[in-house]
Each structure stands twice: as structure tokens, then as C-alpha cells.
N, C-alpha and C positions, 0 to 999 in steps of 0.2 A: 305754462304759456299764458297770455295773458285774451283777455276776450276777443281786445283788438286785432290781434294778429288772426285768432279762428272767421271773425266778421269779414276782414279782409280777405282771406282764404277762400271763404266762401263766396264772394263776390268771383272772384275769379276761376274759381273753378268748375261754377255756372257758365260762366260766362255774362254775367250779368253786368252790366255798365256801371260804372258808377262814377260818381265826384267824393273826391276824399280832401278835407280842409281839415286837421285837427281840432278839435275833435269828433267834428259831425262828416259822418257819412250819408252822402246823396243817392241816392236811386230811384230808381220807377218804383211805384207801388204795384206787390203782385195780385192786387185784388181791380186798381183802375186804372193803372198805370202812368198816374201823376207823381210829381216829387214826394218821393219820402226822405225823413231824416232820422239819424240813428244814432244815437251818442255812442259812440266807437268804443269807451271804458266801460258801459254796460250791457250795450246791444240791445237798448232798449229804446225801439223808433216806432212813428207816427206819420200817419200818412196828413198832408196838408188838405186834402180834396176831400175826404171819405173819411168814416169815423174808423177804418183800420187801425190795429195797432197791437204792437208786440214786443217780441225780441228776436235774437239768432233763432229759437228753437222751432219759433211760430215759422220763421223764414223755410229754416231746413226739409221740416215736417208739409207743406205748401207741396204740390209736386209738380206743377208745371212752373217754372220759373218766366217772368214774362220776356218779353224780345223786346223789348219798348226803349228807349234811352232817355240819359239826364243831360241836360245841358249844359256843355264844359267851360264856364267861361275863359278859363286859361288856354284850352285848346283851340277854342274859337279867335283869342286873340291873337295866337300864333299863326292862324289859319291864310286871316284878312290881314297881318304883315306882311307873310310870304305872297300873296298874289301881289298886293300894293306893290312889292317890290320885284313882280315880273313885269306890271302893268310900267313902272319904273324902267326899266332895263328896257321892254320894248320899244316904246316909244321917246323914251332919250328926254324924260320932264324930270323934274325932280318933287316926286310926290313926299317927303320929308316932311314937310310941315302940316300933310297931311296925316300921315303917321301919328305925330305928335299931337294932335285933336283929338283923333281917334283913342289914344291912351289916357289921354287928359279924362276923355270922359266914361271909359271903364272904370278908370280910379273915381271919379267920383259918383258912379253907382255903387261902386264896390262899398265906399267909406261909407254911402248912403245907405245899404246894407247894413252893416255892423253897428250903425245907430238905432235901426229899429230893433234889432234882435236882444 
């Protein structure tokens, strides 16, 4: 079985949050509880806040896992659709072109993203 699949295992069987992008996995750091990243093919991740850093085993071996969470951009964009579009149905507007802002400019933090990395 391959690392990836034990990383991910592990994540959920804590219970622990996480964002998963191929191939970096996101999480709280269990030392401060800011974003960590993981390369998911070695399980070897680094906290961005604190000089933390390890692998799966460092994870495993840790015994309180934190309760802290990551912040899901995909989740969060499905979130503020679905209300936009109660907000929508309530009141009889057509927030649409609001939507479409709104996307406009995830995609371009996201793309903005992938240029610094």
C-alpha cells in the first residue's frame, strides 16, 4: 500500500481535518495549529508558522491530535453558492451575476496560488 493512502487513513481516523489537492495534504499543525503541508508520496510535511516538521510517523507517535481546522476553499465555495442561492429563491432577484464574480475571483486567487508555489 502506498504512503498516501496510510497519510490519508490517518487523517481520518483521528479525525483530523484536512484539505487534500494532489499532491500536498493540508492540515492544522499539531504543535500550533496553523496550516501544515504534507507531500502525500512521502508524508514528509512542514508546518508554515513554527519550525515543526516531520513525517506520518512524527504524526502518529504525537498523542493528542489537535481539533483545530484547515480552510476548505472548495467547501467554502459551495457553502456561499448554496446560501446565494437561498438568498436567490427568497427574495425572487437574480443573484447570478453575483455568483459569477464571486468564482471569477476564487479562480483567480487560486491561479494566483500556483504561481507563487
Amino acid at each position: 500500500m502506498s504512503l498516501e493512502y496510510f497519510a490519508l487513513s490517518y487523517f481520518k481516523e483521528k479525525k483530523i481535518r484536512y484539505y487534500y489537492e494532489k499532491p500536498i495534504i493540508t492540515f492544522p499543525c499539531p504543535y500550533c495549529s496553523s496550516e501544515a503541508k504534507m507531500i502525500s508520496t512521502t508524508t514528509i510535511w512542514h508546518c508554515g508558522e513554527c519550525p515543526e516538521k516531520g513525517n506520518l510517523q512524527t504524526l502518529i507517535t504525537r498523542p493528542d491530535p489537535t481539533e483545530d481546522t484547515v480552510y476548505h476553499p472548495l467547501k467554502e465555495r459551495k457553502a456561499i453558492r448554496q446560501h446565494v442561492q437561498r438568498l436567490s429563491k427568497k427574495y425572487g432577484e437574480d443573484l447570478s451575476p453575483l455568483l459569477e464574480r464571486i468564482d471569477q475571483l476564487i479562480e483567480y486567487h487560486q491561479n494566483k496560488e500556483k504561481t507563487q508555489v
